[in-house]
C-alpha positions in Angstrom: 0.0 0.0 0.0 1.3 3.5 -1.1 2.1 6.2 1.5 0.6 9.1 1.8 2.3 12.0 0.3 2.6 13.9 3.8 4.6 10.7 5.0 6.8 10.8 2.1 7.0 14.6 0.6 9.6 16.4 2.1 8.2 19.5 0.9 4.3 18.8 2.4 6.7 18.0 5.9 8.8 21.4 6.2 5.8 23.4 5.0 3.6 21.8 8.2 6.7 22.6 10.4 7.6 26.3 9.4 3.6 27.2 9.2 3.7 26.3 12.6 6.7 27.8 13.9 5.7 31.2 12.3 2.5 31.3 14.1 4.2 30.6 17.2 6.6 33.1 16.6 4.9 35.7 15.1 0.9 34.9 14.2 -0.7 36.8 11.7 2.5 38.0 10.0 4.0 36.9 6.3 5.9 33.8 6.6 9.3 34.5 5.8 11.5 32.5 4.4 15.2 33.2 3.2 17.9 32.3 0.9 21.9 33.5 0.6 23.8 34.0 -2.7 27.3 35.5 -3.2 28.2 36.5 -6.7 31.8 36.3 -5.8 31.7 34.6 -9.4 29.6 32.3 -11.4 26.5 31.1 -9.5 26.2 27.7 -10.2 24.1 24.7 -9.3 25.3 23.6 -5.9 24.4 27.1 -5.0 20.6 26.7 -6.8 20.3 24.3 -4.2 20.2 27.0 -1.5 17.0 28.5 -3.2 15.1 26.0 -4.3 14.9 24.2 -0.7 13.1 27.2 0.7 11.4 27.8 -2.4 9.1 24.4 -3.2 8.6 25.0 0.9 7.5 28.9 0.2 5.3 27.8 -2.9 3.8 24.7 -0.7 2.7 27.5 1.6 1.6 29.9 -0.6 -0.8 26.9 -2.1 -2.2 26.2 1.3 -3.5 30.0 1.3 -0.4 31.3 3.3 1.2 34.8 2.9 5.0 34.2 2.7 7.9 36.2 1.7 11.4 34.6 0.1 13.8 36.4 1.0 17.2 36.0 -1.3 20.3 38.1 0.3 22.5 39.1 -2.1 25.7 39.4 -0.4 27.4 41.8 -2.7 29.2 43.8 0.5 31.4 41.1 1.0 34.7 41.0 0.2 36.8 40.4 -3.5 38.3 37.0 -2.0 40.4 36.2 -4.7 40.9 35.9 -8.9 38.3 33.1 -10.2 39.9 30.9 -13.0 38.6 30.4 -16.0 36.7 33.7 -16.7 37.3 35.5 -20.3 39.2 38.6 -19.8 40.2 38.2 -16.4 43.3 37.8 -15.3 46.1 38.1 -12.0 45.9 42.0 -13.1 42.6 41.4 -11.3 44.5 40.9 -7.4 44.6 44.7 -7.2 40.6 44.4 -6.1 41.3 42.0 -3.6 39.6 42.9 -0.3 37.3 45.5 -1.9 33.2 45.2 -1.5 32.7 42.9 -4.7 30.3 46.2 -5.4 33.6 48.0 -6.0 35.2 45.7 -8.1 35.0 46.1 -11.6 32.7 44.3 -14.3 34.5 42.0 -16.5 35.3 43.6 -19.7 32.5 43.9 -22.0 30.0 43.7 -19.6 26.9 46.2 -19.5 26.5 45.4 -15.8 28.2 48.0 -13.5 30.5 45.8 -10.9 31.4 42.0 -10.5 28.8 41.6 -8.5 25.9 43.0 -10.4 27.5 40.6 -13.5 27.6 37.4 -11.8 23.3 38.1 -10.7 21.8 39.1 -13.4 22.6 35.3 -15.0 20.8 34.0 -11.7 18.1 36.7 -12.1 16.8 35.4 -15.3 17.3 32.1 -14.8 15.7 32.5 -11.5 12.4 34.3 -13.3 12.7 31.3 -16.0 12.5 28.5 -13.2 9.3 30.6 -11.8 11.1 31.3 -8.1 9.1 34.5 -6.7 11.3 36.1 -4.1 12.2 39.3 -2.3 15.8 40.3 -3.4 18.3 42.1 -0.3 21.3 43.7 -1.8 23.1 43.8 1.6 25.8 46.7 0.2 22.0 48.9 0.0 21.5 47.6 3.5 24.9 48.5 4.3 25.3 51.5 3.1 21.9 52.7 4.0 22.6 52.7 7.6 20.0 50.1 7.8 21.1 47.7 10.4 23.1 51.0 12.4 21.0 49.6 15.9 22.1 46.3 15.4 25.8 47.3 14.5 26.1 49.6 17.6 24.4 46.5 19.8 26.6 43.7 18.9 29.8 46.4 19.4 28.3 47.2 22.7 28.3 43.3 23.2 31.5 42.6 21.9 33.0 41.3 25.2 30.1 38.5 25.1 30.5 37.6 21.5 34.3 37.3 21.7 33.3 34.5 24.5 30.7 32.7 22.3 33.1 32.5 19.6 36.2 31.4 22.0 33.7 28.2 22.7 34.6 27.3 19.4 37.5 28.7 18.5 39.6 25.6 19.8 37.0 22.9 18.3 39.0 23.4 14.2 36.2 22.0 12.7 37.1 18.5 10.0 37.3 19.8 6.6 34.0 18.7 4.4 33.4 19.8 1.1 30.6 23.0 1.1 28.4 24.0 -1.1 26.5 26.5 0.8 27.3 29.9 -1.0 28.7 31.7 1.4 31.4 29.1 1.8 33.6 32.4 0.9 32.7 34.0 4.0 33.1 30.8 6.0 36.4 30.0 4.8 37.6 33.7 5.6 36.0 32.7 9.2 38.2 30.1 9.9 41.2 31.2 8.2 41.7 34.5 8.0 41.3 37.2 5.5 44.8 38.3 5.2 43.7 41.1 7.6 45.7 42.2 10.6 42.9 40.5 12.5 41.2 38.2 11.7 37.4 37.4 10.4 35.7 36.8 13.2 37.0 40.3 14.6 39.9 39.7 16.6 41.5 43.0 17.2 44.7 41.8 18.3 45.9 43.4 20.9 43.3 46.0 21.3 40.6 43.5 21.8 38.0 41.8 19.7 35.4 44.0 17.3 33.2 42.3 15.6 32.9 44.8 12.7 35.3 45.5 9.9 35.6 48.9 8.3 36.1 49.4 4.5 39.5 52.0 4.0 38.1 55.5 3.1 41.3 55.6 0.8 41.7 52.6 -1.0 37.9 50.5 -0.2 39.9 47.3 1.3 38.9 45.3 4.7 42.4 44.7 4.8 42.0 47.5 8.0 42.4 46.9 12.0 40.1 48.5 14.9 42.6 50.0 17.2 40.2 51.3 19.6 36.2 52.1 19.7 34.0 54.0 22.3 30.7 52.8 23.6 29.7 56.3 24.5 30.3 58.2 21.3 30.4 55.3 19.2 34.3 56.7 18.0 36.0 54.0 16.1 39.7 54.1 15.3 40.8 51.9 12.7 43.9 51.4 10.6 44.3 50.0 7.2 47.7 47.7 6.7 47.2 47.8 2.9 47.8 51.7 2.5 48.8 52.7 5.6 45.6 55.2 6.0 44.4 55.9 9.5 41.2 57.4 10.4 38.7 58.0 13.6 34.6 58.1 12.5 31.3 58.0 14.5 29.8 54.1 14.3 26.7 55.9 14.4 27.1 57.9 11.6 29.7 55.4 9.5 27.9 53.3 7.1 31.1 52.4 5.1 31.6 48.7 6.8 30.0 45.4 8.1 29.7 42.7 10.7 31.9 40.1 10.4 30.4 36.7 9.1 29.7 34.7 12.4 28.1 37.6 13.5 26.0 39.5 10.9 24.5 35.8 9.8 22.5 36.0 12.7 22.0 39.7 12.9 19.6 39.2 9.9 18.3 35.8 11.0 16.9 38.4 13.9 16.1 41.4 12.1 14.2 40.2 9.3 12.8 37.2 11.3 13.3 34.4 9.8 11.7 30.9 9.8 13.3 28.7 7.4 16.5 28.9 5.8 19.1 26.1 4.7 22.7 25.3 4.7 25.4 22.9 3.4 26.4 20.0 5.1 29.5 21.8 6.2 27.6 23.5 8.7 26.5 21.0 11.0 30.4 21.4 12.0 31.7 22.3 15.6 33.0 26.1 15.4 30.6 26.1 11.9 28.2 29.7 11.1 24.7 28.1 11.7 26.1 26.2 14.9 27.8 29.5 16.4 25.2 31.7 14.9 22.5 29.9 16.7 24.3 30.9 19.7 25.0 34.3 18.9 21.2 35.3 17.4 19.5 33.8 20.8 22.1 35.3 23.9 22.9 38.5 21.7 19.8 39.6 19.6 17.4 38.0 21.4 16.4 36.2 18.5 15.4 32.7 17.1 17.6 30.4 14.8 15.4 29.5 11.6 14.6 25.7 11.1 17.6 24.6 8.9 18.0 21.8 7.1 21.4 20.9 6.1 21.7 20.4 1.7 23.8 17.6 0.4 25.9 18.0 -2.9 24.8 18.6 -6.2 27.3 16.8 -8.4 27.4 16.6 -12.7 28.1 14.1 -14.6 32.0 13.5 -15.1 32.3 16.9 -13.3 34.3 17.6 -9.8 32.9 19.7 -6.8 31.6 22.8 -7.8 33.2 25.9 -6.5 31.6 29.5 -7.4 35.4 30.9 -7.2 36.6 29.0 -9.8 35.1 29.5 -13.3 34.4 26.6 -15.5 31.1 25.4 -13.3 27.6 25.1 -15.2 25.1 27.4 -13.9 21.7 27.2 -13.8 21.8 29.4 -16.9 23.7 26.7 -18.8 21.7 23.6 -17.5 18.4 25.6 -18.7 20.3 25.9 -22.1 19.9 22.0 -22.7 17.0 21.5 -20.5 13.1 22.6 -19.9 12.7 24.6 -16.4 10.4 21.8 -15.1 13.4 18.8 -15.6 15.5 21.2 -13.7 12.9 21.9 -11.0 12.2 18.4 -10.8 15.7 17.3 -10.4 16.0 19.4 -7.0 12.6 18.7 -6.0 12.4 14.5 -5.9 15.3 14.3 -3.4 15.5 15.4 -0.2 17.4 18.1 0.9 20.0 15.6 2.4 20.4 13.6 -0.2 23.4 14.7 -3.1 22.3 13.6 -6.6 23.4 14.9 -10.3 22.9 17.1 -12.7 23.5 15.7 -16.4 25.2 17.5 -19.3 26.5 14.0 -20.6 24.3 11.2 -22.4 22.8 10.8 -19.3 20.1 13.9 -20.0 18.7 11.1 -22.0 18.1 9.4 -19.4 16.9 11.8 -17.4 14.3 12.5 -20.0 13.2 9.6 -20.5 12.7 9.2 -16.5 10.4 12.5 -16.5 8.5 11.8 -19.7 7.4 8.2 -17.8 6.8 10.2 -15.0 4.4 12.4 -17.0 2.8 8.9 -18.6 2.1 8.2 -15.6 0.2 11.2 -13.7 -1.6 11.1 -17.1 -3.3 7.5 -16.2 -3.8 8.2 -12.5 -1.0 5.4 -12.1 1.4 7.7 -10.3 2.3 7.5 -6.2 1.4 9.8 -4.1 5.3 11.4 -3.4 6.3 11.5 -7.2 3.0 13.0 -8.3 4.1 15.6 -5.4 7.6 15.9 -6.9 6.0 16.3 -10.2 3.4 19.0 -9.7 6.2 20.6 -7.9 8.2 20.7 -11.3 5.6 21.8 -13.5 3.5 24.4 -11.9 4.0 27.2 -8.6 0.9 28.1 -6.7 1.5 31.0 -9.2 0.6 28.7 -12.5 1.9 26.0 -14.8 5.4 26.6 -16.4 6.0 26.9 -19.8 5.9 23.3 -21.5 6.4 21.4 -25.0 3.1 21.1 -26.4 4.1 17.8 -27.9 6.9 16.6 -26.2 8.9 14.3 -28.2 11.1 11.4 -26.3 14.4 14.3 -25.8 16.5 11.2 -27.4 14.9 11.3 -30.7 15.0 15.1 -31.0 18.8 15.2 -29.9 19.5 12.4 -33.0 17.6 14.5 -35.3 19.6 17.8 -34.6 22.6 15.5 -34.7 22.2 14.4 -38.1 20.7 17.7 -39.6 23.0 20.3 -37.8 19.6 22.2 -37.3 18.6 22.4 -40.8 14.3 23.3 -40.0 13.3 21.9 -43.7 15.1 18.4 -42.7 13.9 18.6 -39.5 10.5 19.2 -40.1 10.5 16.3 -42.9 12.0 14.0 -40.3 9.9 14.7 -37.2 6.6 14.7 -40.0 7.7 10.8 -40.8 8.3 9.8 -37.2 4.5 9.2 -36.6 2.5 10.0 -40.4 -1.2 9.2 -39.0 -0.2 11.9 -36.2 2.3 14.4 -38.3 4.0 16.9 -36.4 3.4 20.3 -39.0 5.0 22.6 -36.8 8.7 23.1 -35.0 7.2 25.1 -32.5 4.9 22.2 -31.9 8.2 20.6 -30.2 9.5 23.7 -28.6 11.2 23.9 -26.7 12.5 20.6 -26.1 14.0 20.8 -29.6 16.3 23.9 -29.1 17.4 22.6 -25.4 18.1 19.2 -27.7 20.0 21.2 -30.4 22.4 23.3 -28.1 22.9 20.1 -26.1 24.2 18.3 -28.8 25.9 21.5 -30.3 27.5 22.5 -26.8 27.8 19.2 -25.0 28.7 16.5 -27.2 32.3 16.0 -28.3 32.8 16.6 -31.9 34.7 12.9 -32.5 31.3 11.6 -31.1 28.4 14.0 -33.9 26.8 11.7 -36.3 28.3 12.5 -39.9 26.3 10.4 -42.4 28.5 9.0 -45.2 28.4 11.0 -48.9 29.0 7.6 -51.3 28.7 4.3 -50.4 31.3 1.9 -48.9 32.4 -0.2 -51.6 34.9 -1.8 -49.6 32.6 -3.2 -46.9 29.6 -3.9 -49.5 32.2 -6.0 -51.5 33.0 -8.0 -48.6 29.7 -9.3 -47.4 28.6 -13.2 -47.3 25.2 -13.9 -48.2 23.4 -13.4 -44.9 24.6 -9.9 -44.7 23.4 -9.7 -48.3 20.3 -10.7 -47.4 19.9 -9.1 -44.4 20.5 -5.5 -46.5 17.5 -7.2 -49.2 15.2 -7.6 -46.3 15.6 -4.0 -45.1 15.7 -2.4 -48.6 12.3 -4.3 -49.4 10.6 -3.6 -46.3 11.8 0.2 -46.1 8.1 1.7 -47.7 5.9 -0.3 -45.8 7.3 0.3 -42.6 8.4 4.4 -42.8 7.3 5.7 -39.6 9.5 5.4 -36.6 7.2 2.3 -35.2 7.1 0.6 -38.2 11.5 1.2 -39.0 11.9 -0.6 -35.0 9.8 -3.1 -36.1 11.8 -3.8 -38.9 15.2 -3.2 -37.9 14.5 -5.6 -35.0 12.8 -8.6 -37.4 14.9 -8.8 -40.2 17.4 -10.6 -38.4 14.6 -13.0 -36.9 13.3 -13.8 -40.7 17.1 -14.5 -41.3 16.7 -17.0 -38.7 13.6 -18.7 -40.1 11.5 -17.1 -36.6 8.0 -15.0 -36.8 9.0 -11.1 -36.9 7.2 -10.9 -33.7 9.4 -13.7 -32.2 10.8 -12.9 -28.3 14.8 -12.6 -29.0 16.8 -15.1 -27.7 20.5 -14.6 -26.4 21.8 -16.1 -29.8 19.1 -13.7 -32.0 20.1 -10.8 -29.5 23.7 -11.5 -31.3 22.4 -11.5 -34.4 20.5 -8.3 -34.2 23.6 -6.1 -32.7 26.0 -7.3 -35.6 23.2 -6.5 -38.6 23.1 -3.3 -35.9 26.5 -2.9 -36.1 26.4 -3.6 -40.1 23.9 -0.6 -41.2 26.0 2.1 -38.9 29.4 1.0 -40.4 27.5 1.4 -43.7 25.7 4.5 -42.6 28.0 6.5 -40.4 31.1 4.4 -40.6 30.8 3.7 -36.9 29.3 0.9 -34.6 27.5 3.0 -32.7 25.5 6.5 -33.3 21.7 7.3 -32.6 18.9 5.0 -32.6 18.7 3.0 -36.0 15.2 4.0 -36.5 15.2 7.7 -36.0 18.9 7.6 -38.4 17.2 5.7 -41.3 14.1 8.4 -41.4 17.0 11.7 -41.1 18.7 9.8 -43.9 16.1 9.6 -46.2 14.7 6.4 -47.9 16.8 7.4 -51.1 19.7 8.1 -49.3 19.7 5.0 -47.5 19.0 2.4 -50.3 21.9 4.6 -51.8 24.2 3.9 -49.1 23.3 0.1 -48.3 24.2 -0.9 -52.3 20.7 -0.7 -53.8 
């Protein structure tokens, strides 16, 4: 017997919980949720992960009739950390930034955007608005800057003394090293190792005591500065900068050129904007770790609550390493939308739990994949699906906002990938072959298969190695033809013969599969044997040498129809 989908649906079980922490906490007010993104440099799918967790929770809320607000931080006012590889035009010229808000740093060339950091979002906005994620964006250099959080800066330096003996609990316990995909890894890293700083990120102020802010220079906009000295009563901070030498004395309560270190301004804004949910890499289950110190610091320094937080296993891709959004080189979830439909993506994140990794494909395994969803699909269609896939499923194709966009005649992605293999996007061929596919249902449109067809095409055009594209031989090979006994002669003579009667793509399996059954004196719709299955991969084997001058290339069906009937008895010696 099937469980119900509130046993199994992780979503359905994080929406009960945070519903009814936020009416404990604070009845009658917007649910909030929240998400953190750095665009230190290419945002990329491990860090998707850290919105779409609280995202299928915000939009199982919002279907149950909830208000809710999803919060995404954009932590642009943290620091340049260091040169990402791999990024056109950028290059160890690019160090000078170092330690500057990555606000102040620079576009890369070309760019319309005006800094790194407004670069590196606007990919994640629109792929964001593609995936149908509603949120509330932060900027946190506008909160910053703004003087917003001035009370809760001027509290926690009033509590400094406290704080400094929170994070002294911890500061023994070196937590083990464990891969992170959380995206403010940056800011964790800097935690536990230093910034390059005099002091370092947690605020140690060396011999002048421990602050848990960090200026920006007024002269040359690094953090690479020390707090010599700071006043509770006029709020007068001294700092120094080691980078440039440039010393100055400003009011805290006037200053809004600077920030709270990690450890501490993480729950800060756990406080201030009150949040409920909010998740984290496995990293930070970790003695000494942000959420386990920050848990700590929101409740015995701002009085506030830690958000339920699940901890978010790896996203891995196929024949790919850990992802690192400092390095280039990582897809993003601009590039995996490139090759695949917004629901297949949202699907992938929403069918496993937030604790268990899985993988995203940009290899021959997107077939797969495919395949997997389109069963899926079959499935809700004839009311044979259980109750936690359907769950995943209406997850992927719809928000409490409305369906996504969709294929409205979703070929297998398979077929449509061997088609824009063999015709190298040519629309005329194209439509001729996807017409002869299925002639008593023709498809008389491309858009019809839009667009599953363009996410095919550039997956095959981007993706696949060149040595592995279908090239369909210009003349026949003489060579090969010349050297055939009579079964293979005969197995060509069966194919050639039955080639009119059975032009569709049902009727070409059928006989692909039975000629080498009438060779062996069996029915066509005889079950194969382990001596016919031998059979039927060397006649396999056979037509693609004779076709492609390979063993191996797409399905032998779906070639034969991109080939062309003429084509092909050309090419097999008719």
């Amino acid at each position: 017997m099937a469980q119900s989908s509130t046993e199994t649906d992780w979503v359905s079980r994080f929406a009960d919980e945070v519903i009814a922490e936020s009416e404990r906490r604070a009845p009658g007010k917007p649910v909030v949720v929240a998400s953190g993104l750095s665009p230190s440099g290419p945002i990329h799918l491990g860090n998707l992960r850290e919105v779409m967790t609280p995202h299928l929770v915000a939009d199982e809320i919002r279907r149950r009739g909830h208000e809710v607000r999803h919060l995404i931080s954009w932590d642009d006012y943290d620091r340049y950390r260091k040169v990402p590889n791999g990024i056109e035009g950028i290059d160890a010229s690019w160090a000078e930034h170092i330690g500057k808000p990555l606000t102040s740093v620079p576009a890369p060339a070309g760019s319309p955007h005006p800094n790194w950091a407004e670069h590196f979002k606007a990919a994640m906005v629109e792929s964001l608005a593609e995936l149908g994620v509603e949120y509330d964006p932060i900027s946190q250099t506008e909160q910053y800057t703004a003087g917003t959080y001035r009370e809760q800066i001027l509290h926690a330096m009033k509590n400094r003394g406290a704080i400094d003996a929170i994070l002294d609990q911890y500061r023994t316990k070196k937590a083990p090293k464990k891969q992170s995909q959380k995206p403010l890894d940056e800011a964790e890293l800097e935690a536990e190792e230093g910034s390059g700083a005099a002091a370092e990120d947690d605020g140690s102020g060396g011999a002048s005591g421990y602050f848990p802010y960090k200026p920006y220079c007024g002269r040359c906009e690094k953090d690479l500065t020390t707090v010599t000295s700071y006043d509770d009563e006029t709020t007068e901070l001294a700092y120094t900068c080691t980078n440039c030498d440039f010393a100055e004395t400003v009011k805290l309560s006037e200053f809004n050129r600077g920030k709270l270190v990690w450890k501490v301004d993480w729950p800060m804004r756990w406080a201030y904007e009150g949040v409920i949910f909010e998740p984290s890499g496995v990293d930070h289950s970790s003695p000494g770790s942000s959420f386990v110190v920050g848990g700590q610091i929101v409740r015995e320094i701002f009085d506030g609550v830690q958000p339920i937080g699940p901890m978010y296993a790896f996203v891995g891709i196929s024949g790919m390493a850990k992802m690192s959004s400092s390095r280039g080189g990582v897809p993003t979830a601009a590039d995996a939308l490139k090759i695949m439909e917004a629901p297949l993506l949202r699907w992938l994140y929403a069918r496993r739990k937030p604790n268990q990794s899985f993988k995203i494909a940009f290899d021959q395994e997107i077939q797969r994949l495919y395949d997997e969803w389109d069963k899926l699909e079959a499935k809700v269609a004839d009311g044979t699906v259980l109750p936690a896939d359907a769950a995943a499923h209406t997850r992927a194709a719809r928000t409490a906002a409305g369906e996504l966009p969709r294929t409205p005649r979703p070929l297998p992605y398979r077929t449509l990938a061997s088609v824009m293999d063999i015709t190298a996007g040519h629309d005329e061929q194209t439509l001729r072959i996807l017409t002869e596919l299925d002639p008593e249902n023709p498809v008389t449109s491309l858009d019809e298969v839009r667009p599953r067809l363009d996410r095919a095409e550039n997956w095959i055009t981007n993706q696949v190695p060149a040595d592995q594209r279908t090239i369909v031989r210009e003349e026949p090979d003489t060579e090969l033809l010349g050297t055939l006994d009579d079964e293979g002669r005969e197995s060509l003579r069966l194919l050639l013969e039955g080639l009119d009667t059975h032009w569709s793509l049902d009727g070409l399996t059928t006989l692909v599969y039975g000629v080498p059954k009438v060779l062996a004196g069996l029915d066509p719709e005889a079950k194969p044997t382990p001596e016919l299955k031998l059979a039927q991969r060397a006649f396999f084997a056979l037509l693609y040498k004779l076709l492609v001058s390979r063993e191996t290339g797409p399905r032998l069906p779906t070639l034969l129809l991109a080939v062309g009937a003429e084509r092909v008895r050309k090419l097999l010696g008719a």
